[in-house]
C-alpha positions, -999 to 999 in steps of 0.1 A, spaced: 43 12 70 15 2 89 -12 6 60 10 -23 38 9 -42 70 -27 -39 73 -36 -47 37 -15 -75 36 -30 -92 67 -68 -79 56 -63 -94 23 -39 -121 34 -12 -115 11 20 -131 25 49 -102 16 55 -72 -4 67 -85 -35 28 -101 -36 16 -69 -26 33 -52 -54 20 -75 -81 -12 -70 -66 -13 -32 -73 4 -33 -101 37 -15 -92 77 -32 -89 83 -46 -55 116 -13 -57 85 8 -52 67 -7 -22 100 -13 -6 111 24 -7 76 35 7 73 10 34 109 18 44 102 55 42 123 63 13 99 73 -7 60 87 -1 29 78 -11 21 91 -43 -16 100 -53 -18 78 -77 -4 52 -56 -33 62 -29 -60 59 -60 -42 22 -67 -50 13 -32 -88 22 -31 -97 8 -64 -74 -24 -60 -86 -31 -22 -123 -13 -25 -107 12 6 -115 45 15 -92 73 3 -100 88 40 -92 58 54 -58 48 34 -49 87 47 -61 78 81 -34 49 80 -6 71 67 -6 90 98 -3 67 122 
């Protein structure tokens, strides 16, 4: 998923299992929605924002592409 991709590199977090600590979820969960298994949940949206200080438009903005 390109918005993991983007908050890892922004925030220089070297994988997902550092990403998931960071937002407070298991590393299962990342890996099922950056493989497409699974979608982005609101609250995992609201995680983003208030962990990161990102948009909500923007995170959505990301999800598209």
């Amino acid at each position: 998923m390109k918005l993991f991709e983007h908050l890892k590199k922004k925030h220089e977090i070297k994988n997902d299992r550092n990403l998931a600590i960071a937002l407070g979820v298991g590393h299962p969960v990342v890996s099922r929605i950056a493989n497409g298994k699974q979608a982005l949940s609101a609250e995992m949206i609201l995680r983003i924002h208030e962990t990161f200080d990102m948009p909500v438009k923007e995170i959505r903005q990301m999800m598209e592409e």
